[in-house]
Structures are given as C-alpha cells and as structure tokens.
ChimeraX commands (.cxc) that place a marker at each C-alpha (Angstrom):
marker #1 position 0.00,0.00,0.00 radius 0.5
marker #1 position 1.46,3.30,-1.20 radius 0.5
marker #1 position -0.25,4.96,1.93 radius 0.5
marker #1 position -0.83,3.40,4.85 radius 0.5
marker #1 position -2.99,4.11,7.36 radius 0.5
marker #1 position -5.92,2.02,8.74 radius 0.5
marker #1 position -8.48,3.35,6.46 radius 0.5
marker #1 position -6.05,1.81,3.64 radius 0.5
marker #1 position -5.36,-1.06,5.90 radius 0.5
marker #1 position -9.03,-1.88,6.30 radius 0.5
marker #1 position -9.90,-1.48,2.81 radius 0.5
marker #1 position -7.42,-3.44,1.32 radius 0.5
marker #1 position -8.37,-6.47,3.96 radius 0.5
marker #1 position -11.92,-5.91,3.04 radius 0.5
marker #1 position -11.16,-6.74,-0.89 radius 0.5
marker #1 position -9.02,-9.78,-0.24 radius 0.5
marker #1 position -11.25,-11.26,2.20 radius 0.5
marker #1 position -14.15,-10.63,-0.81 radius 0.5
marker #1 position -11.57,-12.53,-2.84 radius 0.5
marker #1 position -11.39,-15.46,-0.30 radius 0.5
marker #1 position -7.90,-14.44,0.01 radius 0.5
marker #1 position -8.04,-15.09,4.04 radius 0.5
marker #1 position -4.03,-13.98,5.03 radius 0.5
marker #1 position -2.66,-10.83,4.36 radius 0.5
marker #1 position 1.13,-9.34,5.27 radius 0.5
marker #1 position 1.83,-6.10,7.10 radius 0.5
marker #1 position 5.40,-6.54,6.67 radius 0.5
marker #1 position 6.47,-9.48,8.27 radius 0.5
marker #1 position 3.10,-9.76,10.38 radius 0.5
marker #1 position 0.62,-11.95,8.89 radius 0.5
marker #1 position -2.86,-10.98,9.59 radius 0.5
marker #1 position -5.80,-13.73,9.55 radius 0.5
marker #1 position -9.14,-13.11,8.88 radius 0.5
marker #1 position -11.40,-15.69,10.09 radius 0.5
marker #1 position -14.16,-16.53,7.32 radius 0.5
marker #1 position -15.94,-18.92,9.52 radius 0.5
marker #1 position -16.09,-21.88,6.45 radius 0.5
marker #1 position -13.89,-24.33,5.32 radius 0.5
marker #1 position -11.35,-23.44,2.56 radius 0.5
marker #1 position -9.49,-25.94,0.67 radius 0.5
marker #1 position -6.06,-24.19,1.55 radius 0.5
marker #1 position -4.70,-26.63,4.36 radius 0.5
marker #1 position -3.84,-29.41,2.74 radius 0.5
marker #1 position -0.44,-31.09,2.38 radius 0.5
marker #1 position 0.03,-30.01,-0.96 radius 0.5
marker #1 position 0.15,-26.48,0.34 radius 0.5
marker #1 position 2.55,-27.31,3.30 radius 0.5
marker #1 position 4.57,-28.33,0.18 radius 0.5
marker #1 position 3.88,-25.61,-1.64 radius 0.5
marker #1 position 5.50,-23.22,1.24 radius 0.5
marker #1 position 8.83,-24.91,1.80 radius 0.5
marker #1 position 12.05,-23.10,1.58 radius 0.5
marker #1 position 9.92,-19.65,0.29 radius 0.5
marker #1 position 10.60,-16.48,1.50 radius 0.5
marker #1 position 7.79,-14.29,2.71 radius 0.5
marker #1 position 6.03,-12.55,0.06 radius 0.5
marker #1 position 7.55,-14.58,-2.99 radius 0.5
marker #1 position 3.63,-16.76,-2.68 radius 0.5
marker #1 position 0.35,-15.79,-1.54 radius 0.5
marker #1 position 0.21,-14.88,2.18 radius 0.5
marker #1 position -0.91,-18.01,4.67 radius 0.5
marker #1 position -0.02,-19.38,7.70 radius 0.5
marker #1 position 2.50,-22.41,6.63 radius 0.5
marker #1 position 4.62,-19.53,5.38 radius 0.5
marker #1 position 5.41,-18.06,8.60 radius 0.5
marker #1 position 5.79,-21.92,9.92 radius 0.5
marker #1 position 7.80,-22.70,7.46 radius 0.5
marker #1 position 10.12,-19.17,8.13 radius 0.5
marker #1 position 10.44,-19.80,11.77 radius 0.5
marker #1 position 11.66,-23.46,11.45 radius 0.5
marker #1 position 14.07,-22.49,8.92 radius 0.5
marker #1 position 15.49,-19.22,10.63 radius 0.5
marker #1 position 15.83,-21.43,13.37 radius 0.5
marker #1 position 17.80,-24.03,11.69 radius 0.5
marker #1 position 20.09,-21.93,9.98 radius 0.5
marker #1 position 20.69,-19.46,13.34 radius 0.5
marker #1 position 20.39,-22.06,16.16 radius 0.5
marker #1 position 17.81,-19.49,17.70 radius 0.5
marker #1 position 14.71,-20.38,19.10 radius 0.5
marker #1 position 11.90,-18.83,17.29 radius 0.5
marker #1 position 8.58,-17.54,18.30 radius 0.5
marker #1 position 5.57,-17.00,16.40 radius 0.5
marker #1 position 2.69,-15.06,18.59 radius 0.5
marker #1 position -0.89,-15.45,17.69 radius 0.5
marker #1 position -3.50,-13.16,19.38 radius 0.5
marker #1 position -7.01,-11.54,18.54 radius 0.5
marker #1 position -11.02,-11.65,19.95 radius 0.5
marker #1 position -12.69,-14.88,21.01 radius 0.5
marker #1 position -13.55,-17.02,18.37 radius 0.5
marker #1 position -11.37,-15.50,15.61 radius 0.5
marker #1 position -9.82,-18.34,15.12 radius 0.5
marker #1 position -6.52,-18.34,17.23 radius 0.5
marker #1 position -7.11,-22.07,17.96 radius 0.5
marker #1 position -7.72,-23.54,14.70 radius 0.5
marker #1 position -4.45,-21.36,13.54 radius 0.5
marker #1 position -2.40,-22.75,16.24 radius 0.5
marker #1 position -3.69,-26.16,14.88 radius 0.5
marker #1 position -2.65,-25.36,11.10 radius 0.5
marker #1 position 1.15,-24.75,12.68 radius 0.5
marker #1 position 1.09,-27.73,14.59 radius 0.5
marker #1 position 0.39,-29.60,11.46 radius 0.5
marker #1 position 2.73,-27.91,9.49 radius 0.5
marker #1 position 5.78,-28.01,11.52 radius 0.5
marker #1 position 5.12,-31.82,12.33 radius 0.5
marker link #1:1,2 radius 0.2
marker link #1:2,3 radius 0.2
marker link #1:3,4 radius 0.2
marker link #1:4,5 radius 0.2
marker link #1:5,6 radius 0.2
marker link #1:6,7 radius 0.2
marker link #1:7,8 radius 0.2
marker link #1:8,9 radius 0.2
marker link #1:9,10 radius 0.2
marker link #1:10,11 radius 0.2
marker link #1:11,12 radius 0.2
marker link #1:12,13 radius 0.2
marker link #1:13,14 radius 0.2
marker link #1:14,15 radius 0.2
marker link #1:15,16 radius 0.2
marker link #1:16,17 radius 0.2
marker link #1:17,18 radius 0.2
marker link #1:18,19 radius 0.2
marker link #1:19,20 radius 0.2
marker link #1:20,21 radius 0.2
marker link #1:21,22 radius 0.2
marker link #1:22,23 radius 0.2
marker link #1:23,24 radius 0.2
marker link #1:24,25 radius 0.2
marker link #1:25,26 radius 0.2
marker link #1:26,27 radius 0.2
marker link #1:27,28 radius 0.2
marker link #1:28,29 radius 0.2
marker link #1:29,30 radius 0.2
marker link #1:30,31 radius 0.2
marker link #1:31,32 radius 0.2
marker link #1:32,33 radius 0.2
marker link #1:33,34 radius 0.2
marker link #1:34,35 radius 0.2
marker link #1:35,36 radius 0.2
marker link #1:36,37 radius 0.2
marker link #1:37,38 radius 0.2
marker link #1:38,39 radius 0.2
marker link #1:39,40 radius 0.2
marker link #1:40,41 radius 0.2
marker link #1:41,42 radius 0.2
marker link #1:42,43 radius 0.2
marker link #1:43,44 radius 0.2
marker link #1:44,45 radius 0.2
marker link #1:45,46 radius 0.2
marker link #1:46,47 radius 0.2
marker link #1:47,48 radius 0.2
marker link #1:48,49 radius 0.2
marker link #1:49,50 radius 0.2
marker link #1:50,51 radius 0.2
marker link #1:51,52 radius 0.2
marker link #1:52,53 radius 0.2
marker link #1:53,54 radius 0.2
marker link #1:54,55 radius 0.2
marker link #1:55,56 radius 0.2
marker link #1:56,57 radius 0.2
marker link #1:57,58 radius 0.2
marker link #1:58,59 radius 0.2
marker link #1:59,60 radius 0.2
marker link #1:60,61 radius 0.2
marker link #1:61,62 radius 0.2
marker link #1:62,63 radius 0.2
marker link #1:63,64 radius 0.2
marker link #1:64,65 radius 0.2
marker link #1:65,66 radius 0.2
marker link #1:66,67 radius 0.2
marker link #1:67,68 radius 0.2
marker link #1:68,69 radius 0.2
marker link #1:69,70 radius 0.2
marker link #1:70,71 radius 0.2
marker link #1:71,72 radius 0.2
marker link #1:72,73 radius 0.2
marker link #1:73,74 radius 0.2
marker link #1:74,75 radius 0.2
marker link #1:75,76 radius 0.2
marker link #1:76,77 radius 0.2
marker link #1:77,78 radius 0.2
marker link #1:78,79 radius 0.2
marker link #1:79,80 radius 0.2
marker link #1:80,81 radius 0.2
marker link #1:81,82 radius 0.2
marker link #1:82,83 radius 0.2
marker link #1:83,84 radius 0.2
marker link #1:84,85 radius 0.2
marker link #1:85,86 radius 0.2
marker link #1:86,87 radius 0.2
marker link #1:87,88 radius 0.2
marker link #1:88,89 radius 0.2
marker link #1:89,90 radius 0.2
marker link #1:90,91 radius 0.2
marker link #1:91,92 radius 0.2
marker link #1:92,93 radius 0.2
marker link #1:93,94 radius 0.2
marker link #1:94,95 radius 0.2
marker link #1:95,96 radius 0.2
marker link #1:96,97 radius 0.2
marker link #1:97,98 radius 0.2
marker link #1:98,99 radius 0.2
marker link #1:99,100 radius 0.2
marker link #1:100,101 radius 0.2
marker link #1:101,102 radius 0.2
marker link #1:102,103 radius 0.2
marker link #1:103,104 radius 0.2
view
C-alpha cells in the first residue's frame, strides 16, 4: 500500500477477504481473517507448496510463517517464536492447529 494508514489497511483487507484471500502481510506480520467456512487451503500439498519460500515470494498463509520460523531457526540455532492473538472465536485455535500440522 502506497499509503498506509488504517483506512487503507481496512480497505485493502476488506477486498481480499471478498476474494477469499483469508491472510494478508503487514510486513512481516501476517494478519488472519477468520471466514468462519472451510477453505481448501490446508492441505499437504500447500505445506509443500511453502517450503524453503521467503515471505512474500507466494500468496500470504499461515505455513509460510511456519515454514520461516523453522528455517530461521535451523540456519541461526535461535529459538523462534511466532505469537498469535485476537477476539474470542477468531480463530486463534484452529491457527495454532494449522502450525502444529505444518511443523510436524
């Protein structure tokens, strides 16, 4: 976004999640919108899909930022830590799951 601010923020968040495009990066942060359905985007073929990427080279989602923090920790020898937070019922649970599956 050329200018952000959280009117920009919003808007942009608002048109992905009309795309079904869930995940969204603010830098390095990767925000999750909750659409309260099942989308075909956790399967093992993605896990695949998001090995050995950098951030930002695919689509946003949440094996990217798995597959980031087991890497960086690899290749530093630093522990890693990925923080997940928002309302009840957004979905922090179910997202915790998703890493949990992908880093295992």
């Amino acid at each position: 976004l050329p200018n952000l601010t959280e009117t920009t923020l919003l808007e942009n968040l608002k048109c992905r999640f009309l795309k079904h495009k869930i995940y969204t990066y603010a830098g390095s942060i990767l925000i999750a919108i909750n659409p309260f359905k099942f989308l075909p985007i956790y399967n093992p073929k993605y896990v695949k899909m998001y090995e050995n990427h950098q951030l930002g080279k695919l689509e946003p989602h949440i094996f990217a930022i798995a597959d980031v923090a087991y890497h960086t920790m690899l290749k530093k020898h630093v522990n890693q830590c990925i923080v997940i937070s928002g309302e009840s019922g957004s979905g922090k649970t179910q997202s915790t799951n998703f890493l949990i599956h992908c880093l295992t």
